[in-house]
N, C-alpha and C positions, 0 to 999 in steps of 0.2 A: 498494614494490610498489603502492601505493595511488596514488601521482605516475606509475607507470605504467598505472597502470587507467585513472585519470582521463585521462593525456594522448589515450589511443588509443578511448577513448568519449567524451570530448566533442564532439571532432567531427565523430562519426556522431550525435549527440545535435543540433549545431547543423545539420549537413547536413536532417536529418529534419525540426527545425524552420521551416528557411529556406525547402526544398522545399516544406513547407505552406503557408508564408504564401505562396510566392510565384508555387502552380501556381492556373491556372485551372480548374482540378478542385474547388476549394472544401475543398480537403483539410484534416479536423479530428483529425487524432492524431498523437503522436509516441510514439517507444519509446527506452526505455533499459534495459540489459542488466545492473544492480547490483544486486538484488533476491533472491537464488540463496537459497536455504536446506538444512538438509538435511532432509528430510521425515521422514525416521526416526528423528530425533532427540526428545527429550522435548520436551514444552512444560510450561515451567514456565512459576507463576505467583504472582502476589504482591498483596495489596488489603488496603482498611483493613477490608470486611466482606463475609461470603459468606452466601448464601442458598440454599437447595437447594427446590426446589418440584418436586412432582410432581403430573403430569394426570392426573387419576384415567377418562380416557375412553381413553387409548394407553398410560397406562404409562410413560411415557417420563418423565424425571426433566431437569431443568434448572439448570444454579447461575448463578446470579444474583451478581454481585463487584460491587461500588460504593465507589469512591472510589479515587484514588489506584492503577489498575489498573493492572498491568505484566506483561506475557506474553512469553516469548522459547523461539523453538526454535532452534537452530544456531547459525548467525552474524544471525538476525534478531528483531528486540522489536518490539512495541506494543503504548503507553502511551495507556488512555483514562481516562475521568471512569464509564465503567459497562459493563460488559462481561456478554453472556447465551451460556452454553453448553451445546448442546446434547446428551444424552447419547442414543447409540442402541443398544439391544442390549449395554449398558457398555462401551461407547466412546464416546469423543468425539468428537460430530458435528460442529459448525458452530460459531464464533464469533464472534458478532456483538458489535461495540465500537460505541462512538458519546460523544459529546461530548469537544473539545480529542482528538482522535485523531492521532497520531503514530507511522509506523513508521521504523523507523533499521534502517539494515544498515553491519555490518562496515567497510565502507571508507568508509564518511562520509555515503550517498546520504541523504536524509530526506524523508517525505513528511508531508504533514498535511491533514486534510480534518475535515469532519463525523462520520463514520463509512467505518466497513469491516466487512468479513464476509468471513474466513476457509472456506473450501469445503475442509475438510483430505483429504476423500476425492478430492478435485477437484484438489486441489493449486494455489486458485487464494485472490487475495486481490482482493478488487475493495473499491476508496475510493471515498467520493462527496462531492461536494460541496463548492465551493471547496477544491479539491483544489491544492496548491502543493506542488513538487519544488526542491530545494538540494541542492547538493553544490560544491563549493571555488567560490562565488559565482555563481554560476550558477541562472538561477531558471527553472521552468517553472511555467505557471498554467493548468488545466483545470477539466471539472467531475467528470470520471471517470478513475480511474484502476486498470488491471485487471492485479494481477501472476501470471505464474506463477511459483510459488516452486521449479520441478524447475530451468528455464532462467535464472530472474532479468528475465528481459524483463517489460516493462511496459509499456503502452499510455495514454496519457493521451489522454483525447478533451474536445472540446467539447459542449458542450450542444445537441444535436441538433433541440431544438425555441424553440428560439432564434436568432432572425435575426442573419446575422451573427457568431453565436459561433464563435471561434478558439481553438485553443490558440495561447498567448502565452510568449514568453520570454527573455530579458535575459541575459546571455554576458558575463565577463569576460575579457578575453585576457589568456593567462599572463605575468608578469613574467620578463624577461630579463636 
């Protein structure tokens, strides 16, 4: 199934990326549709230490996980070096990860960047910074990358205040 995901998205994946470099629009994003989650599913989680801190001006409560982070709802994880979560009205607001950040979904796709921040109410997962997508050798290189977890699409852009920045990307063709 997964040799079939891949055959029929990577070349909407190369198409999007070709069509960027190659329009004279200046066009800085690409998407790819591997990213899907289920949103109503748990988010577990896993670290070598948790901290809970509360703002004594909103009330609102925070945990803190450091080290060795590992977060997964559905068919999706990510693994950082420090992870803050937000709690609002006891539930869980917002998660923001940062350092060695890594998300992996089900069929192979992986992302990696500086950080991310999960919008759970938002249903959206936005990466930044040297931001690099892999999936069966195939590389894409951005500096933003914005998933929604309902569709699994994902938006990879360049650096918008940076001259000349592209997203960029390297294609293996399948062996026969």
């Amino acid at each position: 199934m997964n040799k079939i995901i891949s055959t029929l998205i990577t070349p909407v994946i190369c198409g999007a990326v070709f069509v960027g470099l190659s329009s004279k629009v200046n066009a800085q994003t690409s998407s790819s549709h591997l990213f899907k989650t289920n949103s109503k599913a748990e988010i577990s989680l896993k670290t070598d230490k948790l901290d809970i801190e509360l703002d004594k001006e909103t009330g609102s409560r925070q945990a803190i996980l450091n080290g060795n982070v590992r977060a997964s709802q559905g068919p999706l994880s990510i693994q950082s070096d420090k992870a803050v979560i937000k709690n609002h009205n006891g539930q869980v607001g917002n998660i923001n990860v940062s350092g060695n950040v890594v998300i992996v979904s089900e069929n192979g796709q992986r992302a990696d960047g500086n950080w991310a921040a999960y919008e759970i109410d938002k249903k959206i997962i936005t990466m930044g910074d040297n931001v690099t997508l892999i999936q069966n050798g195939n590389r894409l290189e951005g500096r933003k990358l914005i998933i929604d977890t309902l569709t699994g699409i994902g938006t990879l852009t360049a650096n918008p205040q940076q001259a000349g920045s592209r997203v960029r990307g390297v294609f293996t063709p399948g062996q026969k």
